[in-house]
C-alpha positions in Angstrom: 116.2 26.7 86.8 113.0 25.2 88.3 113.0 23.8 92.0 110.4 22.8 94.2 110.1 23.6 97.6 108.4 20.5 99.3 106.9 19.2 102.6 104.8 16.5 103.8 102.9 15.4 107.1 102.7 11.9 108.3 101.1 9.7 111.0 104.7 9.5 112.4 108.6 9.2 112.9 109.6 5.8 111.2 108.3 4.5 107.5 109.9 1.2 108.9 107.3 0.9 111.3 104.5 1.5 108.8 104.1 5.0 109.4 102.4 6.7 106.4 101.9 10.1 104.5 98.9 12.1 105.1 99.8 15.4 103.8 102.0 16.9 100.7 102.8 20.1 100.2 104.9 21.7 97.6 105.7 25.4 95.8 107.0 25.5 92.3 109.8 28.3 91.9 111.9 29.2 88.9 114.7 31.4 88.4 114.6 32.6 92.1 111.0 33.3 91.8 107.3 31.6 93.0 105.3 31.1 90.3 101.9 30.4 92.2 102.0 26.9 91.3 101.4 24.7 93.9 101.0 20.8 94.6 98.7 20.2 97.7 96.8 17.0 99.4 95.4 15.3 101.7 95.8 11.6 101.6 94.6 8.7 103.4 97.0 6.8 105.7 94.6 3.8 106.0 96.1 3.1 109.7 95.9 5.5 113.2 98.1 8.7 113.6 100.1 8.8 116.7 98.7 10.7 119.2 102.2 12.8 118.8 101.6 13.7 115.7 98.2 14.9 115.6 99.5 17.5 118.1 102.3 18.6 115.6 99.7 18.5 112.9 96.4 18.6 113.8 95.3 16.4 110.9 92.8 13.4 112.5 91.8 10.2 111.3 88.3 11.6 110.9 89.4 14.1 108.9 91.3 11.9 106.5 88.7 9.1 106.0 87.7 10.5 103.1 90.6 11.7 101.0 92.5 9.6 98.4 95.0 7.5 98.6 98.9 7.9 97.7 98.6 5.7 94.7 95.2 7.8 93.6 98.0 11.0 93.5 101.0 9.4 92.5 101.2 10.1 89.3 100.2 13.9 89.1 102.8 14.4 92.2 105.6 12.7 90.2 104.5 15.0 87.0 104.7 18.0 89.6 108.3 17.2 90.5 109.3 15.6 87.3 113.1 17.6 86.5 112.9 19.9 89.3 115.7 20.1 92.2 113.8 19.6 95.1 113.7 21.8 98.5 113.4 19.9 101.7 114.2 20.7 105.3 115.6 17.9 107.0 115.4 16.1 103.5 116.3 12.2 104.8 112.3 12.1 106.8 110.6 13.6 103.9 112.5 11.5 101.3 112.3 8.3 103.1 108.7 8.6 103.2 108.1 9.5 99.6 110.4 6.2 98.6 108.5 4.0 101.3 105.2 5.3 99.6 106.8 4.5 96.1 108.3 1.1 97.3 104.6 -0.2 98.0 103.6 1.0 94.4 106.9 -0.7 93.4 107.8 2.8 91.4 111.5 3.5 91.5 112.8 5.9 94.2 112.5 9.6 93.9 115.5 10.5 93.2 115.1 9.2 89.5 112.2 11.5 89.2 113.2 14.9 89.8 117.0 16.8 89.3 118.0 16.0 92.9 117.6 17.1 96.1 118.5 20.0 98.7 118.3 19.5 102.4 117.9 23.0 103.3 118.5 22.5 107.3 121.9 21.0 106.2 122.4 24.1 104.5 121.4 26.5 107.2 123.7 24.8 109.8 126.2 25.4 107.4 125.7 29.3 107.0 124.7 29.1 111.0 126.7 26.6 112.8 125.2 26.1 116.2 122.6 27.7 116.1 118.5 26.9 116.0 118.0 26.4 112.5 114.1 24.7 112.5 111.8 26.3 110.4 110.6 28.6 113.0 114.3 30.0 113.6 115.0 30.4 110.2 111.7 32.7 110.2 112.8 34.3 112.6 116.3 35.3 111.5 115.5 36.0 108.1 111.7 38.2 109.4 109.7 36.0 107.6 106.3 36.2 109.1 105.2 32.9 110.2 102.3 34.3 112.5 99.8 32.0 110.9 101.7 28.8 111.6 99.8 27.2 114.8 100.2 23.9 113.4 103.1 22.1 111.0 101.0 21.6 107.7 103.0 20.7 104.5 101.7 23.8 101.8 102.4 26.5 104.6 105.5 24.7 105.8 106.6 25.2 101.7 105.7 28.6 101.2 107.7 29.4 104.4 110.8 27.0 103.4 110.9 29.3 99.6 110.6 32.6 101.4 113.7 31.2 103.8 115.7 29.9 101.0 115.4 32.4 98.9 116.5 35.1 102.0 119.1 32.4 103.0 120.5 32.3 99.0 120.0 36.0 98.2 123.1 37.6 96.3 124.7 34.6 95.7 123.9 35.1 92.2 124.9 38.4 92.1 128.5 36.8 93.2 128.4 34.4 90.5 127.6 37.3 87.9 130.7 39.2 89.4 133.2 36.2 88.2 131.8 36.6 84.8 133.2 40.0 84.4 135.4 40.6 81.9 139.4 40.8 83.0 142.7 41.8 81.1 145.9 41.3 82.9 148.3 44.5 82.5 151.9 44.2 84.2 151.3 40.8 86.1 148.2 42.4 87.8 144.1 41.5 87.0 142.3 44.4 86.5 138.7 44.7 86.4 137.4 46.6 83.4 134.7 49.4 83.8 136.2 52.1 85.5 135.2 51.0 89.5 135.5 53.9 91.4 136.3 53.4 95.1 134.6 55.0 98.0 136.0 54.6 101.2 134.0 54.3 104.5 133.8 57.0 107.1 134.3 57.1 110.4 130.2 56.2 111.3 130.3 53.6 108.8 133.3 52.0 110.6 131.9 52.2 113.8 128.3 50.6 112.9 130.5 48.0 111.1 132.4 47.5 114.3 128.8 47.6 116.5 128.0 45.2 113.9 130.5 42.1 114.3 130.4 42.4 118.2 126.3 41.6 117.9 127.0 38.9 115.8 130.6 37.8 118.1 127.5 38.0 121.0 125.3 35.7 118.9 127.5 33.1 118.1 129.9 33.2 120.6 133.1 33.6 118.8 134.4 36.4 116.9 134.0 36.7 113.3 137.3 35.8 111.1 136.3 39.2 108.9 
């Protein structure tokens, strides 16, 4: 299965209000794993960038005078994505930006380019209701080492968003090979072929297991159903 993980920067909060693109970042992974491929620019919003976002992003008009355009990209960004699931943390700002950008090229919207979309933070709060669960958390919870991030900027933000998702997702695929195991049904009962031995836990086992559920009770205040 190929995804790709993807970010962008922009010059603000609202495409509606003109707001543009000025950076895209994106991480090709397939079959749970990065390939090195990677999709990165800096574009040209032809307008200011908020004050705002400058301090989120550090990228500066000056800096961006002289890269190219989204229309001068377009086409080897939409060959990057072409067929992939996409990867996107807080999906609806990244997406809606990407279609503005597309409207004023009048190209069809990005979902008929690629094999849908992902909004990993709906994901996370999900797996973590109410907790933090902005990039930074996410690093945080799952030890990925984010040291280097002083500033938002779209490639990093990507590499960090595959490391998270792939920690987030991890043995979920090990679950799904588990169904696939063969069965026969003797006596009204489903047996699992192979022979499983079962060990049972001791007593130190237990009580880390026990230590366990009351750290995470303490995290999310409310004990855990299992």
């Amino acid at each position: 299965m190929r995804q790709v993980v993807l970010d962008t920067e922009t010059t603000g909060l609202d495409p509606a209000l003109g707001h543009r693109i000025i950076e895209i970042g994106a991480v090709e992974v397939i079959s749970r794993r990065a390939t090195g491929e990677v999709f990165h620019v800096y574009l040209n919003p032809d307008r200011e960038i908020d004050a705002g976002a400058i301090q989120v992003h550090g990228l500066t008009n000056d800096f961006l005078q002289d890269k190219p355009r989204f229309g001068d990209i377009a086409e080897s960004f939409l060959t990057f994505v072409a067929d992939a699931e996409l990867l996107i943390h807080n999906a609806p700002f990244d997406v809606g930006f990407l279609n503005a950008e597309l409207k004023r090229m009048d190209a069809g919207p990005l979902a008929g380019r690629c094999a849908g979309v992902l909004d990993t933070l709906k994901l996370a709060k999900e797996m973590h209701p109410g907790q933090k669960n902005n990039l930074d958390a996410l690093c945080k919870r799952y030890e990925v080492d984010n040291s280097g991030r002083s500033f938002h900027g779209a490639l990093l933000d990507a590499q960090l968003l595959a490391e998270v998702y792939l920690a987030m997702t991890r043995g979920q695929e090990s679950l799904a090979i588990a169904t696939l195991m063969p069965e026969r049904v003797t006596a009204g009962r489903t047996l699992r072929t192979g022979g499983l031995r079962v060990v049972r836990a001791g007593e130190a086992e237990l009580d880390a297991h026990r230590a366990y559920l009351a750290g995470m009770a303490k995290e999310c205040g409310e004990i855990p159903t299992w």
